[in-house]
Structures are given as structure tokens and as C-alpha cells.
C-alpha positions in Angstrom: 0.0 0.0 0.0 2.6 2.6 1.0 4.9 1.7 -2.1 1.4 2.2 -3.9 1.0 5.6 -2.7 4.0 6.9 -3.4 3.8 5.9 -7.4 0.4 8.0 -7.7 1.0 10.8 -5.7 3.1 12.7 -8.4 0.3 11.8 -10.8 -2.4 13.1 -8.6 -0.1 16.4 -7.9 0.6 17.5 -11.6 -3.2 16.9 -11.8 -3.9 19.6 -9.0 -1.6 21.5 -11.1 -3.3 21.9 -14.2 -6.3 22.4 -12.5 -4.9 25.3 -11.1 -3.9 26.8 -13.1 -7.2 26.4 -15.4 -8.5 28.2 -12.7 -6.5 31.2 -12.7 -8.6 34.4 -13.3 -6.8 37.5 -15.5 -6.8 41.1 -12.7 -7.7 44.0 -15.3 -7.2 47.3 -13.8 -10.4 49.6 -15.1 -8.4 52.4 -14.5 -6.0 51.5 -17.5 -9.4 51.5 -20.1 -9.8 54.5 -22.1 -12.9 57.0 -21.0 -16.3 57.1 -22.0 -17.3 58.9 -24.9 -20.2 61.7 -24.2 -21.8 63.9 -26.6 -23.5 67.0 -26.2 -23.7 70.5 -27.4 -25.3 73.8 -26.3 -26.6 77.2 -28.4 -24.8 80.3 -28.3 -27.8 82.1 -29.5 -30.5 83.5 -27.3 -32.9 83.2 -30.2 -32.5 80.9 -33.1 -33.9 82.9 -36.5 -33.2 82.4 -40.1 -30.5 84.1 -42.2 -28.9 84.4 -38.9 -25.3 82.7 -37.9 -26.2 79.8 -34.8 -22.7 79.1 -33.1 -22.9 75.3 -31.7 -20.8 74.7 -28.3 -19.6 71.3 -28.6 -19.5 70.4 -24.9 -18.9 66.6 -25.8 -16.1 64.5 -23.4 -13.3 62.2 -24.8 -14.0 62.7 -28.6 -11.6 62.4 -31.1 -13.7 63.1 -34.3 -17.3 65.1 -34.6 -20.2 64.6 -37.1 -22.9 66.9 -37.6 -25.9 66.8 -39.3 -27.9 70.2 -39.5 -31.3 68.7 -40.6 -31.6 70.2 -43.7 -29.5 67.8 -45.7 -26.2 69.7 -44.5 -23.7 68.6 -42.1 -20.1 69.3 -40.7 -17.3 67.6 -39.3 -16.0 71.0 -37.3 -16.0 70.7 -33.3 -17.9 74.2 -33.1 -19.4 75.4 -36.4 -21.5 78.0 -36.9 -25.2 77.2 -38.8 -27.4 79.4 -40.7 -30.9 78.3 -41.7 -32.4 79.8 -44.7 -35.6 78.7 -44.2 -37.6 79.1 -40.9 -39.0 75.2 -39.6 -38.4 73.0 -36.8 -35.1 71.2 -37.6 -33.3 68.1 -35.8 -29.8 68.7 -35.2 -27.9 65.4 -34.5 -23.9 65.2 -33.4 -22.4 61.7 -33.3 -18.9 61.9 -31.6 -15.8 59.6 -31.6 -13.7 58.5 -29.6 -11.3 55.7 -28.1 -14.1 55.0 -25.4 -16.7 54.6 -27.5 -19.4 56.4 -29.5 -21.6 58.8 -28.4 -24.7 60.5 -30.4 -27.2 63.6 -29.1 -29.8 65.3 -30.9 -32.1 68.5 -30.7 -34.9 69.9 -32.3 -34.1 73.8 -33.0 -37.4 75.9 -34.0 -36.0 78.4 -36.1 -38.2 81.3 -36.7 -38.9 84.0 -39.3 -38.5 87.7 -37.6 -40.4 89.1 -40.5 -43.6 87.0 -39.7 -46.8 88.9 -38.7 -46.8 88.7 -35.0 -50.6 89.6 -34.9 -53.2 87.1 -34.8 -51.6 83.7 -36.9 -53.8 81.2 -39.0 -54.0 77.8 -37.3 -54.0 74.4 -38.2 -56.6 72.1 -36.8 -56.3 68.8 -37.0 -57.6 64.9 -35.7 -54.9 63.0 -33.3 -57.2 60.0 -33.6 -54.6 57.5 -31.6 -54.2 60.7 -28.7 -58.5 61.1 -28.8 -57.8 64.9 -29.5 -58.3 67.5 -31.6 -54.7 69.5 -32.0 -54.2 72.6 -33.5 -50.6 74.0 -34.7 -49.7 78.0 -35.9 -48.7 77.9 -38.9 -45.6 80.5 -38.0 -43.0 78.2 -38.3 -41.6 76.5 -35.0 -44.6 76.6 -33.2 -45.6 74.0 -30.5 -49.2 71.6 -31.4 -51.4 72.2 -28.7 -54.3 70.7 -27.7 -58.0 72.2 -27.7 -59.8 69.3 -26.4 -60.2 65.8 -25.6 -62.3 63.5 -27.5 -62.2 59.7 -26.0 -65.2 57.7 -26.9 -65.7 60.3 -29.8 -63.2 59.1 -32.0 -63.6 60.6 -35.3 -61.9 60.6 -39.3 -63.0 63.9 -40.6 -64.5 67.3 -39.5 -65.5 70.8 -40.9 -65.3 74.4 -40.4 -67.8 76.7 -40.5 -65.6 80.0 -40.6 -68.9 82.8 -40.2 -69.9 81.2 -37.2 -67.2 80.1 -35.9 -67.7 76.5 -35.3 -66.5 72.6 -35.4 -68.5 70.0 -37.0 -67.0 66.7 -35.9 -67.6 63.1 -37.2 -67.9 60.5 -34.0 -67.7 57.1 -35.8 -66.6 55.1 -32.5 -69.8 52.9 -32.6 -71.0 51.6 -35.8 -74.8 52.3 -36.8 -74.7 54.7 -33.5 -72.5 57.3 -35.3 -72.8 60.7 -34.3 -71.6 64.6 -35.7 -70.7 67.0 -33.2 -70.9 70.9 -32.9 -68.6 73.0 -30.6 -66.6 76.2 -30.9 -63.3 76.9 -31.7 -62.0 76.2 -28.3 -63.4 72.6 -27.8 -65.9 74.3 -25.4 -70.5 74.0 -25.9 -70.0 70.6 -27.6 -73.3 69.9 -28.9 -74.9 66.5 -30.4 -76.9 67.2 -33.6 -77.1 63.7 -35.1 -77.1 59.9 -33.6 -77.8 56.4 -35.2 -75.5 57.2 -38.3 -73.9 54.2 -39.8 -69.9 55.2 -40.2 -69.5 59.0 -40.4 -66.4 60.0 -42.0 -66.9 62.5 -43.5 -68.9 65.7 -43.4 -68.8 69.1 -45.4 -70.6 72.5 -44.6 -72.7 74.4 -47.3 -72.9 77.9 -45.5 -75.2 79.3 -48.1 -78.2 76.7 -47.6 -77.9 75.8 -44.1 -76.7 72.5 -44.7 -74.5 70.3 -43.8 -73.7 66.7 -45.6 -71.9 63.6 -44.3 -70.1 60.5 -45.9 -72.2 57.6 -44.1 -71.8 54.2 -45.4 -73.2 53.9 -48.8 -75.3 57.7 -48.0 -74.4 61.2 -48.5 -76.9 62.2 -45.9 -78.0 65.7 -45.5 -79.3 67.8 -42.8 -79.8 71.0 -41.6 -76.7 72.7 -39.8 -78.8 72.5 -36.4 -79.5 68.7 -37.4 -82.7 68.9 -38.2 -84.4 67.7 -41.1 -82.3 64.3 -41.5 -82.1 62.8 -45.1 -80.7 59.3 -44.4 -80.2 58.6 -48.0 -80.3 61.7 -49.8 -77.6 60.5 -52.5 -77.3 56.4 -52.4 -73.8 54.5 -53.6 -75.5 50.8 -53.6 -72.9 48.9 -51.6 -70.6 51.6 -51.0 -68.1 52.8 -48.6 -67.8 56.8 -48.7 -65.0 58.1 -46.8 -64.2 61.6 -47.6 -66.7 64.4 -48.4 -66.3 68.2 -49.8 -68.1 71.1 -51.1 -67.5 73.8 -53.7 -69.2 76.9 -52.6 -68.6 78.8 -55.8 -69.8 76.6 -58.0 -72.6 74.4 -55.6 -70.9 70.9 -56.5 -70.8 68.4 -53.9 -67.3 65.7 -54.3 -67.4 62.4 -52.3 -65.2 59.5 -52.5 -66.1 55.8 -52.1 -63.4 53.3 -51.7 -65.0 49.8 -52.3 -65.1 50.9 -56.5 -62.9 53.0 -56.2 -64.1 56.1 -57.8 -64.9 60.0 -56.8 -68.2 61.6 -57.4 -69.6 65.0 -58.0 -73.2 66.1 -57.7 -75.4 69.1 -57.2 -76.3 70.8 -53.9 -79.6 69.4 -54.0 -78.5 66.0 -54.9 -79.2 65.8 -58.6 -76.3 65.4 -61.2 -74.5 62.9 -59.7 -71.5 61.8 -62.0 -68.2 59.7 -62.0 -65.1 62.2 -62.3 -62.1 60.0 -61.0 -62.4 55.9 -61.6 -59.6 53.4 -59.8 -58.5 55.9 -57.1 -58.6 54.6 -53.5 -58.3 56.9 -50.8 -59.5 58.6 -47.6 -58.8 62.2 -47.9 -60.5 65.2 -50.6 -60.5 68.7 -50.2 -62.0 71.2 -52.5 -60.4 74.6 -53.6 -62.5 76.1 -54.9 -60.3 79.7 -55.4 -57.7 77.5 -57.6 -60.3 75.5 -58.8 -58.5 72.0 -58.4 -59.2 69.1 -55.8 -56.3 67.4 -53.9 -57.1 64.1 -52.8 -55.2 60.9 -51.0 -54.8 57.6 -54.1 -53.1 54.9 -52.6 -52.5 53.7 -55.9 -50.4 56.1 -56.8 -49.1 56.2 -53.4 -49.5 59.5 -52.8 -51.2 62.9 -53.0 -53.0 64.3 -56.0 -53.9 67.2 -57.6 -56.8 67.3 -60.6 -59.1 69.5 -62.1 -62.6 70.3 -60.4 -63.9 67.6 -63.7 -61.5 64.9 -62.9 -59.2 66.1 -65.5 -55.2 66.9 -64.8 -54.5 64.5 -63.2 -51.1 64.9 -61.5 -49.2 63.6 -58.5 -47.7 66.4 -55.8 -46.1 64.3 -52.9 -43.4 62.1 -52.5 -44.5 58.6 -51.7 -46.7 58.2 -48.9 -46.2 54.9 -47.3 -48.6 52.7 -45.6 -52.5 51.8 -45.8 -53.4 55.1 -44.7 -52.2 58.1 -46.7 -53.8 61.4 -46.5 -56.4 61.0 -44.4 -56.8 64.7 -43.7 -56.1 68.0 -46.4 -56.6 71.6 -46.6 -54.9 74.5 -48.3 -53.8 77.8 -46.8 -54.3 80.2 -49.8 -52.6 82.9 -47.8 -49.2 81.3 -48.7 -50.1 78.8 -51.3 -49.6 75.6 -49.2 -51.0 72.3 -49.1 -50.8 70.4 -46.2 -51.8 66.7 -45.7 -51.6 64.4 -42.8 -50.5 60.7 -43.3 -51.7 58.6 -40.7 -49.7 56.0 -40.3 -46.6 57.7 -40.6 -47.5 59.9 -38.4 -46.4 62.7 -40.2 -48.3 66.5 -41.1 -46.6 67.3 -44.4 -46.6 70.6 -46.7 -45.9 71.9 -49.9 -46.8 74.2 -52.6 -49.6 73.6 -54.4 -47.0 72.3 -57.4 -45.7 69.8 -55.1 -42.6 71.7 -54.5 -41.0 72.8 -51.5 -42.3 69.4 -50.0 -41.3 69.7 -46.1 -42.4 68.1 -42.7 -44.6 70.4 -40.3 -45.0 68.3 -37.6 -43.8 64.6 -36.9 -44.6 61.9 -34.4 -48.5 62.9 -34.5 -50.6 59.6 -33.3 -52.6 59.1 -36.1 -53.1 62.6 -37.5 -56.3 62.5 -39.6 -59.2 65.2 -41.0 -57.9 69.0 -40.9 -58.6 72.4 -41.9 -57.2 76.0 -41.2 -58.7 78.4 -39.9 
């Protein structure tokens, strides 16, 4: 036994050994690593306005190299420039610094203003946040904050109306189907009133000043009634098996647009519903508005991915947006003819876009909107 012992020992020891030593753990000393990387940067400028030079303080740590991007398609790889905007807008600034510790990015939305903009009363936007439940409305002096003018959960809605002489909202309420509703209230979101109840799937609806009505894209209807919602005409123009979605009105000229989805096509009729005729075929889309000064209708086709502009007959047709992604386009348009803009919200991109009435000088008012939808300015 003891002669035994002595023969395995030495095995077992180199054994113990390696074991060790596959044990043995590396020390680092933290201290030794290079430092983290930070980036961030601060305005020189008390107030940021176009045509004017912005100094940028870089007060990132540990960098080696700088990137910036501007926002408008310009960018810099100084560690302080110096920035001016031509155009007044809301634009992101974003600096992405490098160093041995790392990578570090920061970014900033700078509202750069126009001094040379009225400073009186502005003309607003007003528009649907249907995934927020509000109505929203936005200055149209670029760089202004949305804010909200009222709540609307349980009152969810697609499209709404203006009446600019008395200074009210018509609102759609489709939340329920076949217990639809269209709501009145001022300006403010304030004296909501309920006119109509038991509609199918309001949309749409569209305010003829001049007669005291008011008409609505229900279902397969255009249904009419008066602006206090009385005298209700369930069917006062039928689409058999339709699906209208988008309603307008020409007050020049008396013509009533709607736009039905299932057959794709736009239709025009008389005030009193007479007249009613095919002017656009294989267009499918949620938005129409009517100007009726320029005498052209811009409308959402998501075949053509994208926003369209076409004579009050159909005629013309031409495309005026970039691509519009997604299954919901421009679900809400309007026109400021003060400055020649159009502006469209696309829902699912949650985007309030702009542009002249061309299509040029396409730009982004507003982004990260939940689920903008029906608009107008007032």
C-alpha cells in the first residue's frame, strides 16, 4: 500500500496542477481603459432665427472626431461650427462623436423662426390625433408647438369641418357603428353639442354655408341635414354597396365631391343632390378637399401612393407628394391660400406634411403625430 501511494501521488499532484492553473482568473485594472465617450452641445444664440449665424458649443467629453448633421440635408465635421438656416422650420440637429471609449450620439430639435412673420393674430391648423382622442391645432408661424383644444375619448372621429362665419366645429364620432354621431362646438373645444345619432360610419362631413346645410359621408349615403341637425335625409344620395370616406363642397360653383373606396371612384353632384356623375375611376383613398379659389381638388390615391392634384372635372391629373407609405395616406387636407400651401396628414406615418400647391418645397410640419387625420385651417 505505502509503495502504492508513493507511485500515484506525483500523478495526482501534476493533476492539481493543471487544475490550477485552469483556474487562474486574469486582474484587469479599469483604471487603465480609455474614457467614455459623451456627446453633447449647447446654443450660443439667445434666439434661433433664419438668415442668422447659430454658433454650436460642442461640450462633448473624450471625442476624437465630430459629425454633424444640420437637418436640412447639410452637415459638418468642425467641433464648433457655426449654422445658418435659410428657411424658418423646426429642424433636428444630430452630433455623433468619436472617440477611443466609444461612440456617443445627441440630438435636438431647434425651431427656427422668421423675424419678418406677422406677429398679430396667426392662421392655425386644426387637426384629428385620432390614436391621442384629440383635436390638436398648430400655428402655422413656423416652430410653433401643437397644442391641444380638447379631448375626445369615446368620440373618436376621421373627418371634420369648419364653419368659418360662425365660428364652429362639425365633428364626425364614428366610434360605434350604426350609432355614429356629428358633433358641434366652438373653436375652443368648449359647448359641444350633439346634432345627429344612429348614423352608420361618419367620415366625413362638409358644410354648405349658403343653404344651411351640412352633408356627411355615411356608409353607402351622403346624408343631409340642416346645420342644427334637423331635417335628416338618411339617404339623400345612395352609392349601392358603397363605402364613402371623404366628403367636400364647392361653394362657388354648388358641387358636392365624395369618394367611395369599395369601387374606387370620386363623385360629383349638385347641392340638391341631382347630377351625380363619375369624375375620378380606380382611385382609393381617404382624404378630398376642394379649392374652390384655384379651382382644383387634392385628394389621397393609394395607388399612386400619394397625394393628388386634378381639375374640379376629374381632369389633370397629377401627382404632388413624395411617396406616402402605408394603408393610410392622407387622411386629412386643406390649403392655406394665404401662402399657397397644401398640407396633408398621413396617418400611419405619423407625419403633417406641406408643400406648394406644385408639389414643391415638399417639407415636414409636424412629426410623431398619433394618427393625425381630418384638418382644416382656420
Amino acid at each position: 500500500m505505502t509503495i502504492l501511494f508513493k507511485k500515484l501521488f506525483p500523478a495526482f499532484l501534476f493533476i492539481a496542477l493543471i487544475a490550477t492553473a485552469g483556474c487562474k482568473k486574469n486582474n484587469y485594472n479599469f483604471d487603465d481603459l480609455p474614457p467614455t465617450v459623451k456627446s453633447f452641445f449647447s446654443i450660443g444664440n439667445a434666439e434661433l432665427k433664419m438668415n442668422e449665424p447659430i454658433q454650436f458649443k460642442n461640450e462633448s467629453e473624450n471625442g476624437e472626431s465630430y459629425s454633424w448633421d444640420f437637418g436640412d440635408e447639410t452637415k459638418s465635421t468642425e467641433s464648433n461650427p457655426t449654422k445658418t438656416y435659410s428657411k424658418a422650420g423646426t429642424y433636428t440637429v444630430k452630433l455623433k462623436v468619436v472617440g477611443a471609449g466609444g461612440t456617443g450620439n445627441y440630438s435636438r430639435d431647434l425651431a427656427i423662426i422668421d423675424p419678418n412673420a406677422s406677429t398679430g393674430k396667426e392662421r392655425e391648423l386644426y387637426f384629428i390625433e385620432y390614436g391621442s382622442k384629440l383635436i390638436r391645432k398648430l400655428s402655422l408661424v413656423p416652430g410653433s408647438p401643437a397644442e391641444t383644444v380638447v379631448n375626445m375619448t369615446g368620440k373618436e372621429a376621421h373627418g371634420m369641418a369648419y364653419d368659418s362665419i360662425n365660428k364652429k366645429i362639425y365633428y364626425c364620432d364614428f366610434q360605434t357603428a350604426n350609432a355614429g354621431k356629428i358633433l358641434r362646438m366652438d373653436v375652443d373645444g368648449t359647448n359641444i353639442v350633439e346634432l345627429l345619432s344612429g348614423l352608420a360610419a361618419p367620415y366625413g362631413v362638409a358644410i354648405n354655408l349658403a343653404e344651411g346645410k351640412m352633408y356627411i359621408a355615411d356608409g353607402a349615403n351622403v346624408s343631409r341635414a340642416n346645420l342644427d341637425g334637423s331635417s335628416y335625409e338618411k339617404s339623400f344620395i345612395n352609392i349601392s354597396g358603397g363605402l364613402l370616406r371623404a366628403i367636400g363642397f364647392n361653394r362657388k360653383t354648388s358641387i358636392l365631391y365624395f369618394y367611395e373606396v369599395d369601387k374606387e371612384i370620386m363623385y360629383s353632384a349638385k347641392s340638391d343632390g341631382t347630377g351625380i356623375g363619375k369624375i375620378i375611376e380606380g382611385a382609393y383613398g381617404y382624404g378630398l378637399y376642394v379649392d374652390e379659389i384655384n379651382q382644383k381638388i387634392y385628394y389621397d390615391d393609394r395607388r399612386q401612393t400619394g397625394i393628388m392634384q386634378a381639375n374640379l372635372d376629374g381632369s389633370g391629373k397629377v401627382k404632388i407628394s413624395p411617396t406616402v407609405t402605408g394603408n393610410r395616406g392622407g387622411s386629412g387636407i386643406t390649403v392655406d391660400h394665404s401662402t399657397n400651401k397644401v398640407y396633408w396628414a398621413e396617418t400611419n406615418n405619423g407625419f403633417i406634411r406641406r408643400a406648394n400647391l406644385d408639389g414643391t418645397e415638399f417639407e415636414t410640419v409636424l412629426s410623431g403625430v398619433n394618427g393625425p387625420r381630418g384638418m382644416f385651417i382656420k
